[in-house]
N, C-alpha and C positions, 0 to 999 in steps of 0.2 A: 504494500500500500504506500502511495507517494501522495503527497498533497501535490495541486496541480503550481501553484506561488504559496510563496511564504502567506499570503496575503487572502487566499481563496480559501471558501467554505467546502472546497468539492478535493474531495481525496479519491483518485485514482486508481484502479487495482492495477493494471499492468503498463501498457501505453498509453496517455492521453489520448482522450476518441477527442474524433472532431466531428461538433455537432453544429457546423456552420448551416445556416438555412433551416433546421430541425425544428421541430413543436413541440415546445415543452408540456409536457400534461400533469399537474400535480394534485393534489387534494391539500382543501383544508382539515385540519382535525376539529368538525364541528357535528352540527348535533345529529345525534342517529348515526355517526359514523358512514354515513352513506358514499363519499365522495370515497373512503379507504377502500371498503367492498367493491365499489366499481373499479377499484384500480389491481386489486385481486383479479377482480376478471379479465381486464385490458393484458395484466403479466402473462395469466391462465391460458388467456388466447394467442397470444401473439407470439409468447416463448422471448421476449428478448434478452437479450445479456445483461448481468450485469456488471457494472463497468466502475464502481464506486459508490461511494456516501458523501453526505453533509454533516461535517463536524462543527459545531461553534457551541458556545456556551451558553444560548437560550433554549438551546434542545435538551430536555430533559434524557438522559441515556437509557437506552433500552439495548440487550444484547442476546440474541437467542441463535437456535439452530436453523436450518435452511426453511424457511417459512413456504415455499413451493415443490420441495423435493423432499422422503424422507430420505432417502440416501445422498442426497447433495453433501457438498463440501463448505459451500457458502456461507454464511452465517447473515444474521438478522439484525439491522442498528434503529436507528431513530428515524433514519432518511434516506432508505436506496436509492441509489440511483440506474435506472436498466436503460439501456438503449434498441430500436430496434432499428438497423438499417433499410428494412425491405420499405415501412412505411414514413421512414425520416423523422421517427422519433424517438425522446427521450422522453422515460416516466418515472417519477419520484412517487414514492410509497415510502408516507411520511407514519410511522406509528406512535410518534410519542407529541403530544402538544410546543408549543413553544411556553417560556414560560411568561406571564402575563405581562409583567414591567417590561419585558425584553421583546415583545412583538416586532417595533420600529426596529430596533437594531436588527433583528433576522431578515426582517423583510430587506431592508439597505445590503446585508450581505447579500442575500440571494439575486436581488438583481445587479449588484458589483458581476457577480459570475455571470450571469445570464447576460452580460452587454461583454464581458471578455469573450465568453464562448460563440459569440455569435448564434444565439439562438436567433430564429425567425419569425415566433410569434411562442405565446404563452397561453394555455387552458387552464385555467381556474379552476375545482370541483368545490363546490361546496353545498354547504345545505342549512336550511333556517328553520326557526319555529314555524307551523302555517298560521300561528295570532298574530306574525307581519305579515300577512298578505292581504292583498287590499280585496276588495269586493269582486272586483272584475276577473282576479287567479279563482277566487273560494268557488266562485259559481262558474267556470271552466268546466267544460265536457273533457277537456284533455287533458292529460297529466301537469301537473304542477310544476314544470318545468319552465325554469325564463334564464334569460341571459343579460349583461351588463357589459357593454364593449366602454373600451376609452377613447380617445380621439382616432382610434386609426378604424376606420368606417369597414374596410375591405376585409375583416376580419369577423365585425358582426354580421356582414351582410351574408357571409357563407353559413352561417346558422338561423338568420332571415327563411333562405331558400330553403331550408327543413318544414318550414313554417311552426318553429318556434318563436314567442312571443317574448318584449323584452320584459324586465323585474320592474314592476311598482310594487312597491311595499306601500301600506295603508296608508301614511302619513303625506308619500309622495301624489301619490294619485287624488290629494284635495283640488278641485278646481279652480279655487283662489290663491295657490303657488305661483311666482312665477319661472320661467328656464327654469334659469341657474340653480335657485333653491328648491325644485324638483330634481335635479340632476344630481344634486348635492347629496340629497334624502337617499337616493337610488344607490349611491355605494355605501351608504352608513349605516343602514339600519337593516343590514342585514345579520337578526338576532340569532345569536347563536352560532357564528359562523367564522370564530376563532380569527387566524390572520388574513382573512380574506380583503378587509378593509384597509389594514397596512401594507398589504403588498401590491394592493390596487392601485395606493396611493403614489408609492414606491415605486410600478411599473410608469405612471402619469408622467409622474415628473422626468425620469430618465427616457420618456418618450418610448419607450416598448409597446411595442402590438400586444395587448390583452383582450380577452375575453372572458369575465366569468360564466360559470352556468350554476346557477341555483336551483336545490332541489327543495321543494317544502311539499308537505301531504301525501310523502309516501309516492313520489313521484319516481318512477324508472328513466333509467337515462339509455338512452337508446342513441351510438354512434355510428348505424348504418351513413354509410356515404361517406362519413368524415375520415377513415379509416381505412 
């Protein structure tokens, strides 16, 4: 195991991969665990490598045996990180929370790395109370499923075409807000959804392509097409 700089969150097992142009897919550790289990499956299915972890000091440590193989050699940390080349992606299987004073700082490590590594864009998984969701999710014939893009448009528009819907949470969807402070409501009040709001923040500012996806009411995440 190599840390990739003195300076970086992400430790290496063998050669530094290069995940220029990649999609980073990570989970929040928020409520119902739902965004973890879907990244179970993403590992489950796709079979990618893995290729390192995230070390820093807001991660709580967690250390076990091969969490996908009983006969593996791999062992299990706080933040894997797997790659898969067939689909141009990198996915973190984050299992242990960050710790609460330390959200800002993780999030600032984690996109220091994600602008070294040239990643290409970034998926959010997360998931909320459904007492944030506004009127118009609760009485939804279709899953509980919405999204939250940041300024780079070309990134929500590819989950537009699913005919997913973006996140109003209650507060935002009053008709007497105006933009900005609807916009505002739209990445903060997503309850229960761990570092999702700092690392939203985090991706804004250094200009990174993000998208979140938020899951509330037991909603299934379904990434045909994207994938």
């Amino acid at each position: 195991m190599q840390q990739q700089s003195c300076n970086s969150i992400f430790v290496h097992c063998d050669d530094v991969p290069d995940f220029s142009g990649y999609t980073l897919v990570l989970p929040a550790v928020s409520i119902g665990n739902v965004p973890q289990l879907t990244v179970d499956l993403l590992i489950s299915t796709l079979a990618p490598k893995r290729v390192g972890f995230l070390h820093d000091r807001a991660l709580l440590p967690v250390f076990g045996c091969d969490a996908y193989s009983e006969s593996g050699h791999n062992s299990t940390t706080s933040a894997d990180v797997y790659m898969c080349e067939e689909k141009q992606l990198a996915i973190i299987q984050q299992r242990s929370p960050a710790i609460k004073s330390q959200r800002r700082h993780l999030a600032d490590r984690m996109t220091e790395w994600i602008t070294a590594a040239n990643f290409g864009s970034v998926v959010l998984l997360t998931s909320s109370d459904a007492n944030n969701s506004g009127d118009n999710t609760m009485l939804a014939n279709s899953a509980s499923l919405r999204y939250v893009g940041n300024q780079h448009q070309d990134i929500t528009n590819n989950f537009a075409q699913f005919g997913w819907q973006p996140w109003a949470p209650v507060s935002s969807s009053a008709p007497y807000l105006m933009a900005e402070e609807r916009a505002r409501l739209e990445k903060q009040r997503v309850t229960g959804g761990g570092l999702t709001r700092s690392l939203y923040d985090a991706c804004e500012e250094k200009t990174i392509p993000l998208v979140t996806l938020v899951s509330g009411r037991g909603a299934q995440w379904d990434f045909k097409g994207f994938v």
